[in-house]
Legacy VTK file of the C-alpha trace (Angstrom):
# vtk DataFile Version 3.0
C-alpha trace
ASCII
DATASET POLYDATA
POINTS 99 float
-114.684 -39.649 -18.018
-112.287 -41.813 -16.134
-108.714 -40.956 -14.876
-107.819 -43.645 -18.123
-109.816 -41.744 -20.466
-112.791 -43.880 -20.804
-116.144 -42.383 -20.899
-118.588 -43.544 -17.802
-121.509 -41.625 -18.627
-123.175 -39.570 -20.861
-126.371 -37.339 -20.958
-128.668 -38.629 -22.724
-128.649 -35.615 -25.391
-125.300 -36.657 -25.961
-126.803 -38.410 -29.127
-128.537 -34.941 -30.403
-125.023 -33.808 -30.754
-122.294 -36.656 -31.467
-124.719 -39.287 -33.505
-123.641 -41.973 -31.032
-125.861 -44.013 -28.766
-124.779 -43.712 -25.116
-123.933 -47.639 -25.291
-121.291 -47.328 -28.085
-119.742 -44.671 -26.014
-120.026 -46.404 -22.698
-116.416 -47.471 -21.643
-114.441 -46.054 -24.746
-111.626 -43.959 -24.941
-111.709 -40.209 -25.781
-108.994 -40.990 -27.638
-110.796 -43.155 -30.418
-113.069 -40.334 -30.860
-111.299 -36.939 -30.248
-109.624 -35.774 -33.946
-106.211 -36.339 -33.936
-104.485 -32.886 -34.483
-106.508 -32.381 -30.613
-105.475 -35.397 -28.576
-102.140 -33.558 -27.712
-104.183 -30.203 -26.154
-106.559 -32.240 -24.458
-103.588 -34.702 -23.107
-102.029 -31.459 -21.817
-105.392 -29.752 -20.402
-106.048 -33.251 -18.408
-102.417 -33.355 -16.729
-103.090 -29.405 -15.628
-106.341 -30.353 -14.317
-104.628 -32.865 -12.245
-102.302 -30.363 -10.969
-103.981 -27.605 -10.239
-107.095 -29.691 -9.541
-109.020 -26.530 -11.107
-111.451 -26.195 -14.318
-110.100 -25.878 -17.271
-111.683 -24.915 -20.870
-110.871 -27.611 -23.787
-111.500 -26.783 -27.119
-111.066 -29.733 -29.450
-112.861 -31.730 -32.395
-114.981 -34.539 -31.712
-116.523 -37.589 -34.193
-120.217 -37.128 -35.288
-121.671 -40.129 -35.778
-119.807 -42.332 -38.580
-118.744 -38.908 -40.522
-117.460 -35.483 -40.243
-115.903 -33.744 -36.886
-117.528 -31.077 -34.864
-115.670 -28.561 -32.554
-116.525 -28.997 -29.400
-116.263 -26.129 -26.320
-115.948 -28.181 -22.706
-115.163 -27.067 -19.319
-113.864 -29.646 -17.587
-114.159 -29.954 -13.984
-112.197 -32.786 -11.981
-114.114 -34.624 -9.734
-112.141 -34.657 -6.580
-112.961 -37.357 -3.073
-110.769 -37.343 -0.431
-108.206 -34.772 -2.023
-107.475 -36.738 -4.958
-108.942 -36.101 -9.006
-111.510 -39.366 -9.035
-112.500 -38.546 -12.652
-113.291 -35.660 -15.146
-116.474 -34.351 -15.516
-117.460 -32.574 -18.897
-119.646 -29.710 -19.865
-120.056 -29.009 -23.296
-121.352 -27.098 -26.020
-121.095 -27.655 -29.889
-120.048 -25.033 -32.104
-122.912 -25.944 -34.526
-127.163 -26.125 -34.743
-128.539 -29.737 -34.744
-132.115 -30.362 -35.552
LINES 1 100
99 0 1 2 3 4 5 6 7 8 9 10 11 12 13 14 15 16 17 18 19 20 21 22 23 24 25 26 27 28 29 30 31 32 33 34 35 36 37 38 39 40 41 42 43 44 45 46 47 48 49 50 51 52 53 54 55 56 57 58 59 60 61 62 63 64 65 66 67 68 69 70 71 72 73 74 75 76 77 78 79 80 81 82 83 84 85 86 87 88 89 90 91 92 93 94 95 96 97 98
């Protein structure tokens, strides 16, 4: 993800998990697609990763598909060139079994 928010690329078994081809993703916000009640914890965890330019852990809901919200466990790691937080990089885990 971007320093704006917008996702840049995705694993392909992104779609296993969120229902969404990588393309409708590609160069949209988080916020379009986090659930609401999380956008201020995840606004706050991104402003302490710039900080302290350290990994954080992000629990938060997240869109599946066209329907119902899954929770979603991410570390996020910033990417950092030249001393400065280039963009956020995302490992994550659903709280649920998809087939």
């Amino acid at each position: 993800m971007n320093l704006n928010g917008a996702f840049i690329y995705m694993c392909p078994n992104h779609y296993k998990v969120l229902g969404f081809n990588l393309e409708e993703l590609h160069g949209e916000s988080y916020l379009n697609v986090i659930h609401p009640d999380d956008i201020k914890i995840m606004k706050i965890r991104l402003k302490e990763i710039m900080k302290t330019r350290k990994p954080v852990l992000i629990n938060y809901r997240i869109k599946r598909g066209k329907g119902c919200w899954i929770r979603i466990h991410s570390i996020c790691t910033p990417y950092i060139l030249n001393g400065k937080v280039k963009t956020f990089i995302f490992f994550s885990n659903p709280n649920f079994r998809y087939k």
